[in-house]
Structures are given as structure tokens and as C-alpha cells.
C-alpha distance (Angstrom), angle and dihedral (degrees) to the residues before:
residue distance angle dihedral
X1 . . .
X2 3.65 . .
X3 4.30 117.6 .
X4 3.50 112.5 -108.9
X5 3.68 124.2 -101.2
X6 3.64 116.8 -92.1
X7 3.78 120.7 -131.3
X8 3.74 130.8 -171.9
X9 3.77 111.6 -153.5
X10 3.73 115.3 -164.6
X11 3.88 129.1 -163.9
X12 4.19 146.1 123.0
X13 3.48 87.7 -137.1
X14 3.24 118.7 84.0
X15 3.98 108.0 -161.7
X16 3.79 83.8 47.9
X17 4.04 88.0 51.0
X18 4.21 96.0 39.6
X19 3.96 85.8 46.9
X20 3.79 89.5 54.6
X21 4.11 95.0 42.2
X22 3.90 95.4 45.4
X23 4.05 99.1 45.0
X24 4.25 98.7 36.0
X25 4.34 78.6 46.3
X26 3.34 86.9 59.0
X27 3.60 99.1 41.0
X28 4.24 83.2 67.1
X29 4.69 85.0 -94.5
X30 3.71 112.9 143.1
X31 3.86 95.0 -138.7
X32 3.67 126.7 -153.0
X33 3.76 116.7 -179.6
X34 3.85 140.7 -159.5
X35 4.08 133.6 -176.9
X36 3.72 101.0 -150.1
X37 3.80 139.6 25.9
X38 3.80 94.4 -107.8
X39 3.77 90.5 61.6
X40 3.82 93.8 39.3
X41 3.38 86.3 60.5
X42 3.48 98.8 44.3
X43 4.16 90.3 50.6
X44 3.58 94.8 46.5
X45 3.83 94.6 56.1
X46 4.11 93.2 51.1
X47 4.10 93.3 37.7
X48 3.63 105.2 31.8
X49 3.76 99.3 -150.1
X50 3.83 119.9 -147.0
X51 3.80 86.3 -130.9
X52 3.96 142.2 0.3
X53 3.78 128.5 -140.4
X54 3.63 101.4 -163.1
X55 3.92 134.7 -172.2
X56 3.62 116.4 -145.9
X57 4.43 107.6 -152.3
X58 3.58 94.9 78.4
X59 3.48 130.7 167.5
X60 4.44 106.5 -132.5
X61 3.40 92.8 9.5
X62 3.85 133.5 10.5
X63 3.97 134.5 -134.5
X64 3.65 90.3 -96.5
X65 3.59 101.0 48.7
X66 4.09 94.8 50.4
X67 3.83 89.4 49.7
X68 3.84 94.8 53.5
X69 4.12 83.4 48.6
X70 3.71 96.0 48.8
X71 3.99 95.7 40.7
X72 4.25 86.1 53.6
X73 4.01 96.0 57.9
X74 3.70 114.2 68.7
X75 3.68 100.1 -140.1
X76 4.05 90.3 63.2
X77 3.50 102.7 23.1
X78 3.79 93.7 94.3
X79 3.82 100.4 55.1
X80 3.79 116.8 106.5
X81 3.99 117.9 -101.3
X82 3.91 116.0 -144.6
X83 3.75 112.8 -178.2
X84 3.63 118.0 -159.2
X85 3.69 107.9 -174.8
X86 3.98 147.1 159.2
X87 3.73 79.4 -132.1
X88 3.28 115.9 103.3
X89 3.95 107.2 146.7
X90 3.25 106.3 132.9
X91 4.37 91.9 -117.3
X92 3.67 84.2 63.9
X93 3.54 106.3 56.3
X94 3.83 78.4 42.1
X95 3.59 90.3 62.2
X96 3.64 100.0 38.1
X97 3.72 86.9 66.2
X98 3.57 103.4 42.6
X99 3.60 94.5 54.5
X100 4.42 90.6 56.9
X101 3.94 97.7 -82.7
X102 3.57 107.7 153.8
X103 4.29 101.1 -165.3
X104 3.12 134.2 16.3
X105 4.31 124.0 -157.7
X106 4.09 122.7 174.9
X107 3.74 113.3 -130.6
X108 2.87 130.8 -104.1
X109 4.10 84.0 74.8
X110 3.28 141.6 -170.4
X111 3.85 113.6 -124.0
X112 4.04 91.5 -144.8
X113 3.80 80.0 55.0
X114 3.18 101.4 49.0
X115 4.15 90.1 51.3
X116 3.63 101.9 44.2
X117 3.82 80.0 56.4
X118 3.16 105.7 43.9
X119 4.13 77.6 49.4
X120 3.53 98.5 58.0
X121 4.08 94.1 46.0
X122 3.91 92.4 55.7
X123 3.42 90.3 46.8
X124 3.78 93.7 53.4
X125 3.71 80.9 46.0
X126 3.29 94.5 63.1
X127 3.28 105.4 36.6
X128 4.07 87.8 55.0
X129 4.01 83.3 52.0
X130 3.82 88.2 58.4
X131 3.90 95.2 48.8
X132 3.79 96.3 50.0
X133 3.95 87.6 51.1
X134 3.30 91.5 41.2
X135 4.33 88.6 49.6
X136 4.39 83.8 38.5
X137 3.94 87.6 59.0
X138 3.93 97.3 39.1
X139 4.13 80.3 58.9
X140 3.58 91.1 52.3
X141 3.34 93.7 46.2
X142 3.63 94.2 50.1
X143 3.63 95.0 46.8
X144 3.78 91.5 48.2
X145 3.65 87.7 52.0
X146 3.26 89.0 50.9
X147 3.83 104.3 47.0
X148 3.51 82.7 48.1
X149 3.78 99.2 58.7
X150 3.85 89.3 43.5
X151 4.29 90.5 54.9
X152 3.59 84.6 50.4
X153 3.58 96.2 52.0
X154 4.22 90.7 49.3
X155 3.68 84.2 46.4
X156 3.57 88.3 60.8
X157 3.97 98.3 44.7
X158 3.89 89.2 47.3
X159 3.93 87.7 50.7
X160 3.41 96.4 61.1
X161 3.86 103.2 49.3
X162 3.86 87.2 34.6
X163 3.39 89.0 64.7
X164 3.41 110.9 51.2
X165 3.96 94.2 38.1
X166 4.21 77.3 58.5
X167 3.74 91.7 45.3
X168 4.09 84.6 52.6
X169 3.17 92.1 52.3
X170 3.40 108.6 51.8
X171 3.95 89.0 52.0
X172 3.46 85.5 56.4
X173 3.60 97.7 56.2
X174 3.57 91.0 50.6
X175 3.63 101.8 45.4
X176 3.66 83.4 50.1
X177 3.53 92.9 59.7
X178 4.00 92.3 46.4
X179 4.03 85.6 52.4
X180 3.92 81.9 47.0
X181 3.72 85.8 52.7
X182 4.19 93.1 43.6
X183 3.85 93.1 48.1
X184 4.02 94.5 49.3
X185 3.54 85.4 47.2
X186 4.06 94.3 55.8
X187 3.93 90.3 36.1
X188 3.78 87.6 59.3
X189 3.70 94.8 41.8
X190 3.99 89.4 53.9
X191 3.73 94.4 45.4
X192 3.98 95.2 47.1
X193 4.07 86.2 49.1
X194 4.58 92.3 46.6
X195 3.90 84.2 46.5
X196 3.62 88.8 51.7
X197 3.97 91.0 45.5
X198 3.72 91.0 -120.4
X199 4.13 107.2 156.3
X200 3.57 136.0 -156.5
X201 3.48 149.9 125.0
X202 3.67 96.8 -104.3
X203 3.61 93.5 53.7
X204 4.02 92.0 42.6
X205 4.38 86.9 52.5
X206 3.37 88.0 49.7
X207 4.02 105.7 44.5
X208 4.35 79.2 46.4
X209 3.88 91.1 51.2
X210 3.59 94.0 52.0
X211 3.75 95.3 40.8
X212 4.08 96.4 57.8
X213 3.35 93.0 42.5
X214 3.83 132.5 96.3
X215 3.53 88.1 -122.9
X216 3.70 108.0 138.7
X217 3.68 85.5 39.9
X218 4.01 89.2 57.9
X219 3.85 91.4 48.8
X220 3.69 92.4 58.0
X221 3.75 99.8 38.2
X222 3.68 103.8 45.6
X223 3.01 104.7 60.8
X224 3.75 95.4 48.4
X225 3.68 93.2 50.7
X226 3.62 85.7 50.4
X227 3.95 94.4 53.7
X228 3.95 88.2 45.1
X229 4.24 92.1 55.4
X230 4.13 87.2 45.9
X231 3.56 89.6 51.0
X232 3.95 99.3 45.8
X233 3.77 84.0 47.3
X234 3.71 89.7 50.4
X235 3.56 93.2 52.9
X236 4.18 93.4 40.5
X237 4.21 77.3 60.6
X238 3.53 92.2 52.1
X239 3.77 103.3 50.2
X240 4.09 85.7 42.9
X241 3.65 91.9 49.7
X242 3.94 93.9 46.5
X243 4.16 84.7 41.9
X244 3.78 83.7 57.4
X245 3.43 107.3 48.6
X246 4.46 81.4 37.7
X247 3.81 88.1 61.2
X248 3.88 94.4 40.0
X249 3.58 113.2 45.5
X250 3.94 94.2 159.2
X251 3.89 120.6 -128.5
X252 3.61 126.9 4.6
X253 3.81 87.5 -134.2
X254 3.90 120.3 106.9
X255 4.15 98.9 -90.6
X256 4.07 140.2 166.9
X257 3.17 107.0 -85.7
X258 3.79 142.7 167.6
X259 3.99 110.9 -112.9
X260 3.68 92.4 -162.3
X261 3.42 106.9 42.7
X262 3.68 90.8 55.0
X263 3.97 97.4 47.7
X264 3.75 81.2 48.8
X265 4.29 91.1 59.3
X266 4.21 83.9 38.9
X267 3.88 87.2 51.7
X268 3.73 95.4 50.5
X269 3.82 93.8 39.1
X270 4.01 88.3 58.9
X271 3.71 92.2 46.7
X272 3.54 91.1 118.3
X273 3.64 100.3 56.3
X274 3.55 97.7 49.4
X275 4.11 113.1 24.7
X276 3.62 91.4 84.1
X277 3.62 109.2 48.3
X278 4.06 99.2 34.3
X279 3.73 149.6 15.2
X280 3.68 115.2 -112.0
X281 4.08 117.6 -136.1
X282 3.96 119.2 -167.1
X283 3.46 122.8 -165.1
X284 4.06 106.7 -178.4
X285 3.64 128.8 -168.5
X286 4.03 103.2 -115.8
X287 4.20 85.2 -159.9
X288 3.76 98.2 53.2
X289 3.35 115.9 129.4
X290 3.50 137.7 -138.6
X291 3.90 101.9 -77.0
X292 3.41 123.5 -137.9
X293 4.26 107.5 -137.8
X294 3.34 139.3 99.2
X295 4.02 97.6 -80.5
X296 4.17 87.0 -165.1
X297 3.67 96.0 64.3
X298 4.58 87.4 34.4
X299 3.48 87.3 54.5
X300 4.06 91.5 57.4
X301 3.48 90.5 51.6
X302 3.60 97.4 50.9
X303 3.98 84.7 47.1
X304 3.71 90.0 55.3
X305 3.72 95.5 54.1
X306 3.41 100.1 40.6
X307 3.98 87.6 52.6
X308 3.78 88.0 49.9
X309 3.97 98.8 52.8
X310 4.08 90.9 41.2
X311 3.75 79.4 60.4
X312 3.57 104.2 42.7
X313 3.61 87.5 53.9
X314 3.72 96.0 47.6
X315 3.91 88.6 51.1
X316 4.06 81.9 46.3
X317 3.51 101.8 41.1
X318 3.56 103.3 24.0
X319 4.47 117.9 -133.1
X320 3.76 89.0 -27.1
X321 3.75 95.6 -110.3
X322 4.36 87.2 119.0
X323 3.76 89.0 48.8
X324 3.92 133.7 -51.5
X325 3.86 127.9 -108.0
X326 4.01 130.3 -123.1
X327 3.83 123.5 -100.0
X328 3.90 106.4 -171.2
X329 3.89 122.8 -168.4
X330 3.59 114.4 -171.6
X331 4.09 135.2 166.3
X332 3.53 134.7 -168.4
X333 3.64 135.6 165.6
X334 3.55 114.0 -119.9
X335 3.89 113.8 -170.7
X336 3.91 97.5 -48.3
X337 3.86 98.0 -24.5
X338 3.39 130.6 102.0
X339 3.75 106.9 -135.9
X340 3.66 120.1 -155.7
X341 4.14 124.6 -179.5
X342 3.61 128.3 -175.3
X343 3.61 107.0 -158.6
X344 4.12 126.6 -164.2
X345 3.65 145.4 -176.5
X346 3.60 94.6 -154.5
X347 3.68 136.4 124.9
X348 4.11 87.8 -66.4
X349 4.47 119.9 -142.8
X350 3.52 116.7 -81.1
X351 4.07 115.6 -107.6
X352 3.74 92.6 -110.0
X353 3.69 102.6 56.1
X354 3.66 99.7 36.1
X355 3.26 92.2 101.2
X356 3.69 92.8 55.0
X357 3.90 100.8 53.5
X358 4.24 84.9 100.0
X359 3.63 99.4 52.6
X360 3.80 117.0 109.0
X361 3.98 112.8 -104.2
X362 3.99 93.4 8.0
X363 4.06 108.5 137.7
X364 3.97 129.8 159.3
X365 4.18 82.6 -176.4
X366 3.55 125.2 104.0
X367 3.90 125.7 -101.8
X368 3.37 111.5 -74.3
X369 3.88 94.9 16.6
X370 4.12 99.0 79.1
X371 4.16 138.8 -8.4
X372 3.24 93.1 -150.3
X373 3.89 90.5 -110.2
X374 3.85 103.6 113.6
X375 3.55 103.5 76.5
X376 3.54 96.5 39.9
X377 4.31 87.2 42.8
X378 3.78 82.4 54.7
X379 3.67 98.0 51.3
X380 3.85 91.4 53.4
X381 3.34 91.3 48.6
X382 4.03 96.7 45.7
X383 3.69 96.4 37.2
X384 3.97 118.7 22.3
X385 4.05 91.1 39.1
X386 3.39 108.8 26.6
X387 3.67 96.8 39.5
X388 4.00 83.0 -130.3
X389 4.16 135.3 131.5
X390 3.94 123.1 -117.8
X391 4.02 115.3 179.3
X392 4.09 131.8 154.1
X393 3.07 137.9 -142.5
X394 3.78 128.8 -163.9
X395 4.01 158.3 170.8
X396 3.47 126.9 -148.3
X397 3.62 106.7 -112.6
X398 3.68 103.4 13.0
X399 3.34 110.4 65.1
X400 4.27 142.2 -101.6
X401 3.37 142.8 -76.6
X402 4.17 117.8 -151.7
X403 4.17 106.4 -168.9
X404 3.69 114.6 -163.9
X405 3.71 121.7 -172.2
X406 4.24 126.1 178.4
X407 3.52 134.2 163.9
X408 3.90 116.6 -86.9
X409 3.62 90.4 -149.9
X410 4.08 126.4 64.5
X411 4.06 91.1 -143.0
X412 3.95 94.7 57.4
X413 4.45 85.9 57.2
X414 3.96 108.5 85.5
X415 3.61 94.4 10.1
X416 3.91 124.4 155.8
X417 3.62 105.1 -96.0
């Protein structure tokens, strides 16, 4: 059940005032009141009413005045302004707009009047609400899209060079390995003809050459620092690859796709955030089917939460130099779900804002660190477009567990109950 709306009804006289309170009470309101502009003001800032029905004669302070004060601060400046007035020259209703009113009703009023409008502004309210989300997640779509073309197209620079500095490489290691060959060869040659007694200067340069050399040292080293470069190059392919496939999902549209594979590439993107402060356990489903979803918009999700519980260790754990936390990633199917949890050891969500952690804009991180959009991004995604369930569940102090579940199979999402 939804909270009421909140109303703050404004007048010095108090029949006009007690009229208001008792019939927009009964009209399911929550009323707050005030007899002058000074305390209107005052009220408004510490409630923050959805809407304001305010009268302008005033002893203090008029209407007028509080408006222009409450449209200048940016915490109040947004709430609707209803002015309900003896006034009725036409320079005040005039003014009443000009300075941000939104309505405008002559007294005496008519209390179904005064409701219908006061109806009609919260609903534009609202609806106004929904279009600037609405135009806040078209940015954030857009810039997503757009970071993600960009890490595609650095992908595809690094590739390039990647791959040819790995191509080197491997010729080096095995031309090293054919000089290894050579050398032993020439080392056995030279030993056979000293054990033989055979003399010369050829034999003596050589036997000097390889005895004030490094050459044993070589041998070992080489090859080592050979394996190391292969490897690092290996992994540079990896975390392209996985920023590749990141970048370009594919369609939008509900598809096949592979569930592990692509928390795999999401895994590898995040490395950063999380390979310092814990060790990361999987624990895969080998009977998971191909999942029908769109991975683009999974793989965000499973970004999000691995981004949260790297986090909630680090503010657990601290950097990881004392010891490093546990990320877990498992899947399972259950029935015809696909069953994902992201498991922690983190820092955990306190009892009374657990039920919070979905709700648009709701953060407990520091500025710069989280806008409180994750969660509530993930729910959408889970939920509303995949047809799917996402819950948590939690312990102060030892960490969170986030449990998603969607349906394997495209017919099963928008079914008829």
C-alpha cells in the first residue's frame, strides 16, 4: 500500500485552515498546517510536502513572499504552489504565476474544488517525475552504449598489437629452444674432442667463451621469461576477448544464449575491482542450458553485483593486504529456471534497509562510489523484462547473498498466468 500524499495547508484563518485539515483528512491527505508564511516556510523545508495550498494575506509574511522563498532553494522548489486567495485582481493572479505558482482558486472555495485540483496537480507531478526518469535512464543508456562501443573499439586496437607481440614471442621461445638444441650439440662435440685430448685453438676459444659467460644462467632464465611474456599475452587476449563480447552482446531480443560463458567474460571484465581484495569461487551448473535472455542487459546485472560484493568486502576487510574475502558465483537449474547467486563475505546490509536495496536512487555508498541505480537497474532487468525473480538475503557482518532466478525458456516469459 502506497503512503499517502502529504499536503501542507497554509492560512491565518483558522476555520479556513480546520476546513482544509478535516475534509483533505478525510479524503486519505496527511495534512500539515501553518498560519503564516514564515512558518510555512519553515514546515515545508523539514516535511517536504508533495504539494502546498497556500493563502496569500498573511500576517509576517504573505503568500507571495513564501513562494518566491520556497521556489529559490532546491530542495522545495519543485513542490506544487496552489494559491487560494480573496485576491482576485487580475495583477495578482498575474503575480502568483510569475513567481512559480502552479493554481490559482478565489476564496471563498469549494472543498470538492479544491481536491479535484489539488488531484490533477499531483498527478501532473507525477507524471513529470516519470518523464525525467524516464529522460535520466535514456542518458544512461546512451552513455552505456556508448562506453561500450568505445571499450570495443580499444579492444580492437589492443588486439592487433597484442597479437603479433604474442606471435613474436612464441617464435622466440622456439628458436630459443633450437639454439638450446645447437649449443648442447657444440658443448658435447667440445667435451667428446678434450676427453679425447684433441687440442686446438678453436676448441680452447670455445671452452673460454662458454666458461665466462652466464650461460647456465641463460638456459634457466630464458625460457621462463619467455613462458611469463606468453602468459601475460594470453591473459591481455582474454580480458580483450571478454571486453569484446562485454561491449557486443548482440540483439536486444530474447536469444539462446550460454549463461556461463557470458558470466565468465563479466568475471574477467571486473577483474580489477575484485582481484585484489578477494578470491573468486565458481561453482557452474554442468546441465545448464542454453538460456533464452538478453545476455547484454544479464551481463550488467551480474556486473553490478559483483561490483557491490568486491566492495562490501573491501569496506569489510579493508585493501586485502590482512587477508582477502570470498566472491562465490554459482548456477543451478531449478525446474525451468536458471538460478544464479552471487555470494559475499563482505560487510553484509543492515536489517532495516534491506528492504530498500531495490528502490531507485537508494545508496549507503559514498559520492562517487554508487547512485544508487544498480540494484534497482538489476531488478528491471531481472523482473520487468525478463519475467525473472531477484531477492537478498543478508547478515550484518558476514556478508550477502543476491539469488536470481529466470526462465530458461522464451515461451514461459509473458505467459498468461
Amino acid at each position: 500500500m502506497s503512503a499517502p500524499n502529504r499536503i501542507l495547508a497554509v492560512d491565518d484563518d483558522p476555520v479556513s485552515l480546520k476546513l482544509l485539515e478535516v475534509s483533505l483528512g478525510k479524503a486519505g491527505l496527511e495534512i500539515f498546517t501553518a498560519t503564516s508564511g514564515k512558518q510555512a516556510i519553515e514546515v515545508a523545508r523539514e516535511e517536504l510536502p508533495d504539494l502546498i495550498l497556500m493563502d496569500v494575506g498573511m500576517p509576517e509574511m504573505d503568500g507571495f513572499s513564501a513562494c518566491e522563498i520556497l521556489k529559490s532553494h532546491v530542495e522545495t522548489a519543485q513542490i506544487p504552489v496552489i494559491f487560494i486567495t480573496g485576491k482576485t485582481r487580475s495583477q495578482d493572479i498575474e503575480r502568483a504565476f510569475s513567481i512559480g505558482g502552479s493554481d490559482y482558486i478565489a476564496k471563498p472555495f469549494h472543498v470538492s474544488e479544491v481536491k479535484a485540483r489539488i488531484s490533477v496537480h499531483l498527478r501532473l507531478m507525477r507524471a513529470q517525475l516519470d518523464l525525467e526518469e524516464s529522460n535520466a535512464q535514456l542518458l544512461r543508456g546512451q552513455k552505456l552504449e556508448s562506453i561500450g562501443q568505445l571499450a570495443a573499439g580499444v579492444a580492437h586496437e589492443i588486439n592487433t598489437p597484442t597479437q603479433y607481440v604474442s606471435d613474436n614471442a612464441h617464435f622466440l621461445q622456439e628458436s630459443f629452444a633450437e639454439l638450446v638444441e645447437l649449443l648442447d650439440g657444440i658443448r658435447s662435440k667440445v667435451g667428446e674432442a678434450s676427453a679425447r685430448g684433441e687440442e686446438s685453438e678453436t676448441l680452447d676459444a670455445i671452452a673460454k667463451v662458454v666458461a665466462e659467460s652466464d650461460l647456465e644462467y641463460l638456459l634457466a632464465e630464458v625460457p621462463k621469461s619467455l613462458e611469463q611474456s606468453i602468459d601475460g599475452l594470453g591473459r591481455i587476449a582474454t580480458i580483450v576477448r571478454a571486453m569484446k563480447e562485454f561491449s557486443h552482446p548482440g540483439s536486444k531480443e530474447m536469444e539462446p544464449s550460454d549463461l556461463h560463458h557470458a558470466i565468465e567474460s563479466t568475471i574477467t571484465v571486473a577483474g580489477n575491482e575484485w582481484k585484489y581484495v578477494a578470491e573468486m569461487v565458481k561453482d557452474f551448473d554442468p546441465h545448464m542450458p542454453l538460456v533464452h535472455c538478453s545476455i547484454g542487459d544479464l551481463n550488467q546485472v551480474i556486473l553490478n553485483l559483483i561490483v557491490n560484493a568486491a566492495q562490501a568486502i573491501e569496506d569489510q576487510n579493508g585493501d586485502g593486504a590482512e587477508g582477502k574475502g570470498t566472491i562465490s558465483i554459482s548456477t543451478r537449474l531449478v525446474e525451468e529456471m536458471a538460478e544464479i547467486r552471487v555470494s559475499d563475505t563482505g560487510a553484509g546490509i543492515p536489517e532495516d534497509i534491506r528492504n530498500r536495496v531495490f528502490d531507485p536512487f537508494f545508496t549507503t555508498k559514498s559520492v562517487g562510489r554508487g547512485t544508487g541505480q544498480g540494484l534497482a537497474l538489476a531488478h528491471t532487468i531481472i523482473v520487468d523484462q525478463h519475467g525473472g525473480f531477484i531477492a537478498v538475503e543478508s547478515e550484518s557482518g558476514k556478508g550477502s547473498t543476491f539469488t536470481i532466478q529466470i526462465p530458461t525458456k522464451v515461451k514461459q516469459f509473458g505467459a498468461a498466468a
